[in-house]
Kinemage of the C-alpha trace (Angstrom):
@kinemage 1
@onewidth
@group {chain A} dominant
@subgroup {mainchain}
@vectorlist {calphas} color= white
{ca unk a 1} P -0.303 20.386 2.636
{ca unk a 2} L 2.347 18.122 0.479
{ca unk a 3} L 1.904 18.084 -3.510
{ca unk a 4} L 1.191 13.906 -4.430
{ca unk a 5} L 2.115 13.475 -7.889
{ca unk a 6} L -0.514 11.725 -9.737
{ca unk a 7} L 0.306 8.551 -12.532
{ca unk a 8} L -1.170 7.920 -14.966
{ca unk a 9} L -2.227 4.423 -16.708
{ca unk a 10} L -4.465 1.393 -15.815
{ca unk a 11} L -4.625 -0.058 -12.636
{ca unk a 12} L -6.613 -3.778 -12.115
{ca unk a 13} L -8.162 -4.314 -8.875
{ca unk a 14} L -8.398 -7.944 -7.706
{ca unk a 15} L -10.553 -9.269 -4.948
{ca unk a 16} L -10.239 -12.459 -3.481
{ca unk a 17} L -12.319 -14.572 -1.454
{ca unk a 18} L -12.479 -17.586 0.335
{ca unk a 19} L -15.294 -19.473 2.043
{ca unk a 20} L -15.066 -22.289 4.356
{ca unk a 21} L -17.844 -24.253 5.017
{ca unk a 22} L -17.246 -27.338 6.812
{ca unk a 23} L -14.522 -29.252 5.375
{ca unk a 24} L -14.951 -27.606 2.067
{ca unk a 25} L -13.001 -24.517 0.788
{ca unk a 26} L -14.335 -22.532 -2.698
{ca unk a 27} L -12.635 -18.922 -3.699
{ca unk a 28} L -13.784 -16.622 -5.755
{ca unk a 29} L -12.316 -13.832 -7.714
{ca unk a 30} L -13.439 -10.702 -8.910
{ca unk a 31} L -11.538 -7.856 -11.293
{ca unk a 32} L -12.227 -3.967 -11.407
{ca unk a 33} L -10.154 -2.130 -13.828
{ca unk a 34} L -10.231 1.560 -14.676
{ca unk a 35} L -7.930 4.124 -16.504
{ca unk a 36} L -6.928 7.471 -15.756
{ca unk a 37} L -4.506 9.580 -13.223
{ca unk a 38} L -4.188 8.126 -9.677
{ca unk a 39} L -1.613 8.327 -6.753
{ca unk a 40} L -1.043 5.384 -3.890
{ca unk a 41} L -3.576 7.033 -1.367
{ca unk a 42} L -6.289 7.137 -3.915
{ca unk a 43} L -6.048 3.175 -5.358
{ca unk a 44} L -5.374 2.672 -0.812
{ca unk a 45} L -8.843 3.781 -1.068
{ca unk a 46} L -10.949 2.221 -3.892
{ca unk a 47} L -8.589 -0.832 -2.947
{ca unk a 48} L -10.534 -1.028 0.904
{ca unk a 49} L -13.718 0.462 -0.281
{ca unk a 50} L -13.712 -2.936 -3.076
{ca unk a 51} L -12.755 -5.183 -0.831
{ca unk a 52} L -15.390 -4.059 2.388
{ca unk a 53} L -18.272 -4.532 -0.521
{ca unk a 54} L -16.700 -7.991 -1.426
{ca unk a 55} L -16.802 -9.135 1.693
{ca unk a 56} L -20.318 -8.030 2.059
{ca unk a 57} L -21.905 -9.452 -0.681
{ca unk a 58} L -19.628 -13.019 -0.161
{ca unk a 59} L -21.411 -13.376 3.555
{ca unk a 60} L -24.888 -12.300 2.164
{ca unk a 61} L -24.551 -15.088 -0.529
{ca unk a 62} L -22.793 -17.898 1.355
{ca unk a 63} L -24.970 -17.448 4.570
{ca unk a 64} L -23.964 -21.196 5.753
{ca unk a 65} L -19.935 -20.438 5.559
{ca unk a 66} L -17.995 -21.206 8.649
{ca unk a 67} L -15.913 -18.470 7.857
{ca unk a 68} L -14.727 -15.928 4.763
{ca unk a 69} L -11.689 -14.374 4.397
{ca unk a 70} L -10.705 -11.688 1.480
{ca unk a 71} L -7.732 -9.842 -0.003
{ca unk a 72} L -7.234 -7.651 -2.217
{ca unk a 73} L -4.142 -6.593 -4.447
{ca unk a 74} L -3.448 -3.728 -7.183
{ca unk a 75} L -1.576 -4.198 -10.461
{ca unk a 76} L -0.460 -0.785 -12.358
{ca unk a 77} L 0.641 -0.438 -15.887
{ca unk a 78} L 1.878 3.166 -16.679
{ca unk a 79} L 0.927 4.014 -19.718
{ca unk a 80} L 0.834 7.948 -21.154
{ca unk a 81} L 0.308 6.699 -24.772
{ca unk a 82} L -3.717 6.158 -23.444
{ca unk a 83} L -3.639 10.353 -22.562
{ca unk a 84} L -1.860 12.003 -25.364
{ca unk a 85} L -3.022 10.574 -28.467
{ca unk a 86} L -0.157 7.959 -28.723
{ca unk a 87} L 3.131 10.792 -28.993
């Protein structure tokens, strides 16, 4: 099994919907942010995970929408100064 190198630093999760009901179109966004060590397969994974319940509670709340659509996307700021005590 390959090694994935973990980095570390703040990643922002941010979910987007959008519901169409009729002829009218409202989005809503929602942010999840954590810190620590991470690799690509790992934020792959909260990323879907975030989104699935997103979806879920959008169509549970907007029960007269037409139709809902939702993305997500993942911003990453390396940082090491948040691990080691700012050296």
């Amino acid at each position: 099994m390959r090694e994935t190198a973990l980095t570390r630093g703040v990643a922002v999760i941010t979910l987007t919907a959008k519901v169409y009901e009729g002829k009218f179109v409202s989005t809503y966004r929602s942010r999840i942010g954590f810190c620590g060590e991470f690799n690509e397969q790992i934020l792959s994974e909260i990323k879907k995970k975030s989104k699935e319940l997103y979806e879920g509670q959008c169509k549970s709340e907007c029960k007269n929408a037409d139709k809902i659509t939702c993305s997500a996307t993942v911003k990453i700021i390396e940082r090491d100064v948040f691990f080691n005590g700012g050296k």
